[in-house]
matplotlib code that plots the C-alpha trace (Angstrom):
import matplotlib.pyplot as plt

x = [-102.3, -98.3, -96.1, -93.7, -89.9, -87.6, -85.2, -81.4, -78.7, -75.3, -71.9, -69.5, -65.8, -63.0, -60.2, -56.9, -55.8, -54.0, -56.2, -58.8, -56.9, -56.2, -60.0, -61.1, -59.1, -60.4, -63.9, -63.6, -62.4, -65.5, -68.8, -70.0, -69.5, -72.3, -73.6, -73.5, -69.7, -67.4, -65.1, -63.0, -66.1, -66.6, -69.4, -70.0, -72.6, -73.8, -76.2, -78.2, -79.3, -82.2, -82.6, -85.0, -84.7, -83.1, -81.0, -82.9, -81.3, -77.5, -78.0, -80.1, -77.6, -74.6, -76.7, -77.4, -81.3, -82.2, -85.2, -84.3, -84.7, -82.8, -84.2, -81.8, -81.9, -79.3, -78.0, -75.6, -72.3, -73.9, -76.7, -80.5, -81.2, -82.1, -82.6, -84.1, -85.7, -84.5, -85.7, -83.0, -84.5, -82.4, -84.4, -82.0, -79.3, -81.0, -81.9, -84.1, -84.6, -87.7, -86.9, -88.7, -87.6, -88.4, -88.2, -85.9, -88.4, -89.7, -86.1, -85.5, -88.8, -87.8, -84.3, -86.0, -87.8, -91.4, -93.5, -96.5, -98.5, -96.9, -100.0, -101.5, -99.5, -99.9, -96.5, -96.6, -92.5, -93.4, -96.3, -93.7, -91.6, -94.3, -95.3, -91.5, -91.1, -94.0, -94.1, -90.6, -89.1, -86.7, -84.9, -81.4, -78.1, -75.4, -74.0, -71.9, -69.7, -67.7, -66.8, -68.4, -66.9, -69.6, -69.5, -72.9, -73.8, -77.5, -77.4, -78.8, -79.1, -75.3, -73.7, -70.2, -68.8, -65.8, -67.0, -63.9, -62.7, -65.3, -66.1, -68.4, -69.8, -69.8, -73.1, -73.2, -76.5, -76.1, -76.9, -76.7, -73.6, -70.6, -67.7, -69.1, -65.8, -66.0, -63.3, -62.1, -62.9, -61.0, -57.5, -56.0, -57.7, -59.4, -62.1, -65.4, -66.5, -70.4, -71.2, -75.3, -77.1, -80.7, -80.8, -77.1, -73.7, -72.8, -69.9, -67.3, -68.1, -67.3, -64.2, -62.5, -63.9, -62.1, -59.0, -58.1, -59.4, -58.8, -57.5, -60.6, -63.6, -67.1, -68.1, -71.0, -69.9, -72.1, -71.1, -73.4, -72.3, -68.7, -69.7, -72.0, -69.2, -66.1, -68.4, -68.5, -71.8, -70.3, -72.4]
y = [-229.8, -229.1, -231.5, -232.0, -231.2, -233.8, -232.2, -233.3, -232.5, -230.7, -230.2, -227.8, -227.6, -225.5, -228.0, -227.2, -228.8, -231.5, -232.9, -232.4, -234.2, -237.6, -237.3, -237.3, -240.7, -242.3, -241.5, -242.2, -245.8, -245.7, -244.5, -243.5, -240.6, -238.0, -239.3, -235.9, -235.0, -235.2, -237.7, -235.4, -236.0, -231.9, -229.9, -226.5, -224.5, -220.9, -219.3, -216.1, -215.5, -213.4, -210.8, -208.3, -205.0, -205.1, -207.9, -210.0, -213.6, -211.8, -210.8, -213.6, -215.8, -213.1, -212.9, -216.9, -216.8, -220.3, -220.1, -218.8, -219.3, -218.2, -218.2, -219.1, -219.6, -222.3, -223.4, -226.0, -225.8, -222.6, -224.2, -223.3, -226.9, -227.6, -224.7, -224.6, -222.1, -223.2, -222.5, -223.5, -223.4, -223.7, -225.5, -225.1, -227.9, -228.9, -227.9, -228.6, -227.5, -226.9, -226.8, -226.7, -226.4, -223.4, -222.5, -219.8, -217.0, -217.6, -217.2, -214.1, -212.5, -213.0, -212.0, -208.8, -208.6, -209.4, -211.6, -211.3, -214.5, -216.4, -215.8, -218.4, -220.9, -224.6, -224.8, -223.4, -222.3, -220.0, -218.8, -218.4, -216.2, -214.2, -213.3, -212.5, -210.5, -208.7, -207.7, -207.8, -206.9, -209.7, -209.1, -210.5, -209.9, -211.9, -214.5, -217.4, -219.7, -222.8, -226.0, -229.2, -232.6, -234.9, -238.5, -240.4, -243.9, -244.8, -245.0, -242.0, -240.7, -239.4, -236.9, -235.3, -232.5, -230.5, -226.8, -225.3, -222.1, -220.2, -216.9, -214.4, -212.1, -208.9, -206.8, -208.1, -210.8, -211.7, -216.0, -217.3, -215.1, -217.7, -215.5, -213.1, -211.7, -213.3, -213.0, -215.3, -214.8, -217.1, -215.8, -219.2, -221.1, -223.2, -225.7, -226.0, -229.7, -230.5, -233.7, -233.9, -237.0, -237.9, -239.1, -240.1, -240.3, -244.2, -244.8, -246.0, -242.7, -240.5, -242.3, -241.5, -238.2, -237.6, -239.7, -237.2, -233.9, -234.1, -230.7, -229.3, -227.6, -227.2, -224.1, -222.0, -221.8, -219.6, -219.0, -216.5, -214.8, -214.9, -213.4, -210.4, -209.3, -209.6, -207.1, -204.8, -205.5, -206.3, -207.0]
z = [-60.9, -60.8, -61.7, -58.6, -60.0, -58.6, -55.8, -56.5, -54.3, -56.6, -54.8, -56.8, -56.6, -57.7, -59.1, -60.4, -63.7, -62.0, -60.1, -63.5, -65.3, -62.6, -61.8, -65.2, -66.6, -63.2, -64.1, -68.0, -66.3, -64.4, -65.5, -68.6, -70.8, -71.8, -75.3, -76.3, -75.8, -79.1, -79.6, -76.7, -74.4, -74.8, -75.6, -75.9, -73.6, -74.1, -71.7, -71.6, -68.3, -67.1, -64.3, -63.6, -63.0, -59.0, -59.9, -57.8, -59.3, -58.5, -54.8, -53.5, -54.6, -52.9, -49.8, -49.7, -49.7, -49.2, -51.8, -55.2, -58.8, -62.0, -65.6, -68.7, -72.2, -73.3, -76.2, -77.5, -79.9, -81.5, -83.0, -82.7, -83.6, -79.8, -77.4, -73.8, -71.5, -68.0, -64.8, -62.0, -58.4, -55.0, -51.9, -49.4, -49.9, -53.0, -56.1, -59.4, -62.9, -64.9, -68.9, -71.9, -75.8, -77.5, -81.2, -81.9, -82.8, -79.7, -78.5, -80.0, -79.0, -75.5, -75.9, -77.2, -73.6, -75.0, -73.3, -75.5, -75.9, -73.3, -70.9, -73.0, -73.5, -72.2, -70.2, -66.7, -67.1, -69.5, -67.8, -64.8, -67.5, -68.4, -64.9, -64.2, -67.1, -66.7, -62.8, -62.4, -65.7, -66.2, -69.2, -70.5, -68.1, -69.3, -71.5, -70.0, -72.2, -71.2, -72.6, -70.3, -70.1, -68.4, -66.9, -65.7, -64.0, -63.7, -59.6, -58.2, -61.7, -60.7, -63.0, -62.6, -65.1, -65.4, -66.7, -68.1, -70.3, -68.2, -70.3, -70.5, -73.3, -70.9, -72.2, -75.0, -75.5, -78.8, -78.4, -81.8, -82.7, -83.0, -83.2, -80.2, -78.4, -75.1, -71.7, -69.3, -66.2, -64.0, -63.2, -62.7, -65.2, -62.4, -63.3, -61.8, -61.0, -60.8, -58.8, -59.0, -57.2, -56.3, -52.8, -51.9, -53.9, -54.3, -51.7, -54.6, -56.4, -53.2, -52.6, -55.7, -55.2, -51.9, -53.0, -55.9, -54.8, -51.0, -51.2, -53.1, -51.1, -51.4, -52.8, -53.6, -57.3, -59.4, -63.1, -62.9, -60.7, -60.8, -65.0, -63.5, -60.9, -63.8, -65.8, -62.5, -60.8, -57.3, -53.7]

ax = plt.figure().add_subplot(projection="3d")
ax.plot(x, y, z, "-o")
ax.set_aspect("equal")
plt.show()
């Protein structure tokens, strides 16, 4: 049978440095901070995301299709020491994400756009990718890059990040390659702010929230996106 993916609710903000900067100290003060953040709380993320062929992943997000999903390869600080094949699904209001490790041959083999031998394997996402890639061609779109700050507290599993230096690698999908030439894509140098929750935020957490970004509004963020249309591929 299928195991059920939990449904999570994720609010996303554009923030200015400013009120980053407030928020963050406040929350450093308050919750905990991602055990694998530096000694700056900051790690790198790189992500290779898939689409197929009529850039289904790109418009349904544009046109606001309530049910959706978008596949991803991700990697950490450059290395290949842990890397993940991510499914990220939208219900709605809510979303979930399906992910399992993958070694890096693997890796390349589908960054090469060849499913072969994934029709057998044990794990239904890579079933899922096989079926994709096969009948609806996804291959590689685009590389994202940004460096993520992250602060947690055990109620409602809550988990707030600040995603900042948003670049992407334009065509190029070159994952493993450190020194890949990459281009900010936010004019203003804004930063996005993630606030993920199970069933409801804990009041106290809110109220900080609203007390230092009362200006800021909920958005429908997409990294994604906002990468795809800075390399030309508008709506």
């Amino acid at each position: 049978m299928p195991v059920a993916v939990p449904l999570r609710h994720e609010l996303k903000y554009y923030i200015n440095n400013i009120e980053y900067e407030v928020l963050a100290r406040t929350l450093d003060s308050l919750l905990s901070r991602d055990p694998n953040g530096d000694e700056y709380n900051e790690y790198h993320i790189r992500s290779l995301y898939f689409d197929t062929v009529h850039d289904d992943a790109l418009y349904d997000k544009i046109n606001g299709v309530s049910h959706r999903d978008k596949y991803r390869i991700r990697i950490y600080n450059f290395s290949d020491r842990m890397i993940r094949l991510e499914c990220k699904s939208k219900f709605g209001s809510l979303i979930s994400k399906r992910s399992v490790a993958i070694p890096r041959d693997l890796c390349e083999q589908l960054m090469a756009g060849d499913p072969t031998g994934l029709e057998h394997t044990r794990s239904g996402l890579l079933r899922d990718m096989y079926r994709e890639m096969k009948v609806n061609l996804l291959k590689p779109s685009v590389i994202v890059d940004y460096v993520r700050e992250a602060y947690i507290h055990p109620a409602e599993e809550v988990r707030i990040t600040f995603d900042k230096q948003l670049r992407t690698g334009l065509n190029s999908k070159e994952l493993f390659e450190r020194w890949l030439p990459t281009i900010p894509v936010l004019k203003n140098g804004e930063i996005i702010m993630e606030v993920k929750y199970d069933r409801a935020l804990p009041p106290y957490i809110r109220s900080v929230l609203q007390s230092f970004c009362h200006n800021a509004q909920i958005s429908a963020v997409s990294k994604y996106v906002i990468c795809r249309q800075f390399e030309g591929k508008e709506a």
